[in-house]
Backbone as CSV, one residue per row, in Angstrom:
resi,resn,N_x,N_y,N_z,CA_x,CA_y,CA_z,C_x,C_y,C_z
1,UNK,-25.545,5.530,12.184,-25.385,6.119,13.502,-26.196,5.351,14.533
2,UNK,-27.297,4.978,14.364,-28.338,3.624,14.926,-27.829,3.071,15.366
3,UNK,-26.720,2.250,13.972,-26.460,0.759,14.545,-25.284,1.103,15.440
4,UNK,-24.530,2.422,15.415,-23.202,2.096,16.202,-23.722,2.588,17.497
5,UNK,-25.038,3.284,17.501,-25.274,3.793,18.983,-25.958,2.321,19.463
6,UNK,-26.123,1.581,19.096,-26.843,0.168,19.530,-25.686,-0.605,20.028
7,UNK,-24.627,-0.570,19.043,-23.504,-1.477,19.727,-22.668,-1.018,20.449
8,UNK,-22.624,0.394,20.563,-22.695,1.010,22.127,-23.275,0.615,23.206
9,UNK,-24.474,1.037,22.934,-25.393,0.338,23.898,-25.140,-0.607,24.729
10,UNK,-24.778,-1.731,23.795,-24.901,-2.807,24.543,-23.579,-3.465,25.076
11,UNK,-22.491,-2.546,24.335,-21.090,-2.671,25.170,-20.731,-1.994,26.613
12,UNK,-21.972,-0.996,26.435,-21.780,0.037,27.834,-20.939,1.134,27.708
13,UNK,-21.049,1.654,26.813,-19.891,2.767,26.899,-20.751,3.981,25.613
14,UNK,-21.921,3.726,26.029,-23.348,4.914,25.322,-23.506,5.884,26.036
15,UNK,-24.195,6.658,25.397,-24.749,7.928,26.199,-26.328,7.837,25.756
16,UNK,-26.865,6.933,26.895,-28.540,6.478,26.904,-29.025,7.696,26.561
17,UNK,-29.235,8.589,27.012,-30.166,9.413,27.403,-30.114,9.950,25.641
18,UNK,-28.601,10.588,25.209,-28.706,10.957,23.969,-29.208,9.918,22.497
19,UNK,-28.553,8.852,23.138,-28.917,7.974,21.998,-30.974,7.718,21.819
20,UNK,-31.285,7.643,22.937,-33.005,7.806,23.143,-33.619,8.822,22.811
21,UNK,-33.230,10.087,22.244,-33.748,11.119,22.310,-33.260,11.071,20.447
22,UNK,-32.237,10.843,19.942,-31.959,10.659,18.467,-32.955,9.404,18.250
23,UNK,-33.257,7.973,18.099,-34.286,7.566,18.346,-36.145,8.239,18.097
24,UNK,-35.715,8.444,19.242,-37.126,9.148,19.360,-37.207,10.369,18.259
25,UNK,-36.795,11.442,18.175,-36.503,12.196,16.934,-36.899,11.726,15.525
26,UNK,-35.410,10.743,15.378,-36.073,10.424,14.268,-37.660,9.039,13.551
27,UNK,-37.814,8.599,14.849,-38.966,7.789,14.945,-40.602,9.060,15.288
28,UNK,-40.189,9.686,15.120,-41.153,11.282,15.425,-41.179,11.860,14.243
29,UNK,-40.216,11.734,13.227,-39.829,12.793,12.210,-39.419,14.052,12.626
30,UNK,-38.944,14.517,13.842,-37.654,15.652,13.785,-36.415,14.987,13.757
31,UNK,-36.197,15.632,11.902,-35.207,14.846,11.599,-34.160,16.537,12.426
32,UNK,-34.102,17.571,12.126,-33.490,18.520,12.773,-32.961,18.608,14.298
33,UNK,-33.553,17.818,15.039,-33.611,17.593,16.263,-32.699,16.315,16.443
34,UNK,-32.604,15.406,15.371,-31.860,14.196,15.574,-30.812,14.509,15.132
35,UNK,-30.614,15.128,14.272,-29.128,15.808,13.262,-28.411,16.549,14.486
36,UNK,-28.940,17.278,15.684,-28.473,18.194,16.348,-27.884,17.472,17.162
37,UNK,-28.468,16.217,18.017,-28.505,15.202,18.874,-26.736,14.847,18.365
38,UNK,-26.743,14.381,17.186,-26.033,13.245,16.494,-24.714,14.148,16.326
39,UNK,-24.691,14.878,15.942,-23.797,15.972,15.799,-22.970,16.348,16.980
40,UNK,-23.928,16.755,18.198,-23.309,16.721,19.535,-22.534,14.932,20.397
41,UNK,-23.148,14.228,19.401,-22.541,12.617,19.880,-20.835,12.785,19.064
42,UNK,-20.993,12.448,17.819,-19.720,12.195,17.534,-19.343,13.962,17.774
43,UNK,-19.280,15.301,17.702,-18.604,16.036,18.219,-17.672,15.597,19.406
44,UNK,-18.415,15.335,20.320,-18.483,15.411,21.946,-16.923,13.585,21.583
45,UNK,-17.476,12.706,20.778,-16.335,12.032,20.384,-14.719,12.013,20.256
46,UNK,-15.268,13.375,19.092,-13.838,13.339,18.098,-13.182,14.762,19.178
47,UNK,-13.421,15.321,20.738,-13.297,16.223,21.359,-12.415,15.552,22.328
48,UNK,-13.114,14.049,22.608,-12.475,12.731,23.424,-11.164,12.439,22.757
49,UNK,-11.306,12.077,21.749,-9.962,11.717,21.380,-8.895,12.607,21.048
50,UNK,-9.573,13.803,20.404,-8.544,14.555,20.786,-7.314,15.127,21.640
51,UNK,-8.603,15.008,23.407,-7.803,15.296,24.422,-6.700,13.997,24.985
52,UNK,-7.552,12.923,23.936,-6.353,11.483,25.049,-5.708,11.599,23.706
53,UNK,-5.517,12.143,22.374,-4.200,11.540,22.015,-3.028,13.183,21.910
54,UNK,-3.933,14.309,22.972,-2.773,15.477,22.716,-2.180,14.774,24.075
55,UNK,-2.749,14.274,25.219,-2.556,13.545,26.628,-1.136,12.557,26.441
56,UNK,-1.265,11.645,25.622,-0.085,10.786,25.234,0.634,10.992,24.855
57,UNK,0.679,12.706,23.601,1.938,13.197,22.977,2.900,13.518,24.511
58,UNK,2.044,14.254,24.896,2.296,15.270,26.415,3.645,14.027,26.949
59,UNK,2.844,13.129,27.642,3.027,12.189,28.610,4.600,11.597,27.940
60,UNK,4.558,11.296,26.334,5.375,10.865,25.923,6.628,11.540,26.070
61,UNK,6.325,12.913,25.689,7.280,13.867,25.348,7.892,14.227,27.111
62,UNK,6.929,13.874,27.778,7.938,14.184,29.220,8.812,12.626,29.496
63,UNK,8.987,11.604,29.168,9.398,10.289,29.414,10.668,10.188,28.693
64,UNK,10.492,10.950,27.558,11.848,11.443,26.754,12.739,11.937,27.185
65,UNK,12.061,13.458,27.613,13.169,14.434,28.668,13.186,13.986,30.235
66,UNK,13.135,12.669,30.508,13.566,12.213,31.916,15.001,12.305,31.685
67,UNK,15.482,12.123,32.715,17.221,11.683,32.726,16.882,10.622,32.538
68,UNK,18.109,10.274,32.258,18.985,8.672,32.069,19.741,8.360,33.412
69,UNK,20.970,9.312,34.011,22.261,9.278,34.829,21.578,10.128,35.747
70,UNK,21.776,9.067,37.067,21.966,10.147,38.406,22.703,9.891,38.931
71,UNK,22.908,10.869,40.118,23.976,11.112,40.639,24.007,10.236,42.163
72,UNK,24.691,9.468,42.683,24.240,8.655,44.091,25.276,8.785,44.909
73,UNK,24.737,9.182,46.050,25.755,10.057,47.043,26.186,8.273,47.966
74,UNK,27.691,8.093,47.846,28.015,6.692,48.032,28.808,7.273,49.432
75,UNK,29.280,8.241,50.046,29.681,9.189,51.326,29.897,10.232,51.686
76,UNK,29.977,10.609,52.898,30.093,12.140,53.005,31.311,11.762,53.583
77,UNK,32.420,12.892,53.567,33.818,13.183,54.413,33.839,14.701,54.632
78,UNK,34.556,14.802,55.895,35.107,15.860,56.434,36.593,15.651,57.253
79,UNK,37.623,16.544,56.185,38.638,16.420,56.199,39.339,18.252,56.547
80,UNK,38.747,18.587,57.651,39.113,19.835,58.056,38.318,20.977,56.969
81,UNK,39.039,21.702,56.302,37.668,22.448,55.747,37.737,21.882,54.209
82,UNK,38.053,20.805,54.016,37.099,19.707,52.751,35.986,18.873,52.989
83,UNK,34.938,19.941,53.042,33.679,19.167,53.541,32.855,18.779,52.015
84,UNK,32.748,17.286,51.832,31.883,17.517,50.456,31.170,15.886,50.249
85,UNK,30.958,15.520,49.464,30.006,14.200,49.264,30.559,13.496,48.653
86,UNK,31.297,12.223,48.304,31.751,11.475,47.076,30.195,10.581,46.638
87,UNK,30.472,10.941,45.535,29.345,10.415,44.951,29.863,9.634,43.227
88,UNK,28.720,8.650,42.296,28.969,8.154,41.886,27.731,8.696,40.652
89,UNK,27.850,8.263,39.340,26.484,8.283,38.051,26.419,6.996,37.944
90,UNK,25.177,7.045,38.074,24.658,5.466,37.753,23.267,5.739,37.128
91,UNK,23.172,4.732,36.492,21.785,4.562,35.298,20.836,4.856,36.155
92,UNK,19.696,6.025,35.485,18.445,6.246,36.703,17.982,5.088,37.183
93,UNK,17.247,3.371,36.178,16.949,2.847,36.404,17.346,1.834,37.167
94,UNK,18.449,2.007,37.611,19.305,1.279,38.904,18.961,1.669,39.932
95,UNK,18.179,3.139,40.010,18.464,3.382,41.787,17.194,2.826,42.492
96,UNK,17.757,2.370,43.483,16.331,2.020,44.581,16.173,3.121,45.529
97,UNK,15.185,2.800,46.281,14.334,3.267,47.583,15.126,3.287,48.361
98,UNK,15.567,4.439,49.339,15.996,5.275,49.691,17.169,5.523,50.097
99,UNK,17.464,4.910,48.568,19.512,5.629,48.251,19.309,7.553,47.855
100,UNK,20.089,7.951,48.666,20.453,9.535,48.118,21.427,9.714,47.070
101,UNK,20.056,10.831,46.140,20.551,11.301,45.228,20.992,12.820,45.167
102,UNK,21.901,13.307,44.609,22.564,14.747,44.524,21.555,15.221,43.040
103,UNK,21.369,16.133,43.902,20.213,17.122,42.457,21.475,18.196,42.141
């Protein structure tokens, strides 16, 4: 746990304050105090990854249920009381900036 809080350390992505206080603990002999420390490190970890890999299911699972086909309004006509839109489906990833789409 030392050595990986060291090569933390020095990658930058530690938690000084905790890693100094486990340290100190166990360079003190409260080994109880360092166990508690250490416990709250990788807890506070495996709590991290948890939330970024339920985050990516999430993220994934909405990229799935995007559409594919929209709908692109190509004119409007008014032909006495046939008032309506001709429109076309085209691949979502075709449409640009600020063609109208029919929801």
């Amino acid at each position: 746990a030392v050595n990986n809080g060291m090569e933390s350390l020095l990658s930058g992505e530690a938690d000084v304050p905790a890693l100094l206080a486990l340290q100190l603990g166990l360079a003190l002999n409260y080994t109880k105090a360092g166990m508690i420390i250490l416990i709250m490190l990788t807890g506070g970890e495996a709590i991290e990854d948890y939330a970024l890999n339920r985050a990516g299911n999430d993220l994934h699972s909405l990229l799935e249920k995007s559409p594919g086909l929209s709908h692109r309004r190509i004119s409007k006509h008014d032909f006495g009381d046939d008032k309506g839109v001709i429109c076309e489906d085209v691949n979502t990833e075709s449409v640009e900036k600020d063609e109208v789409l029919l929801v």
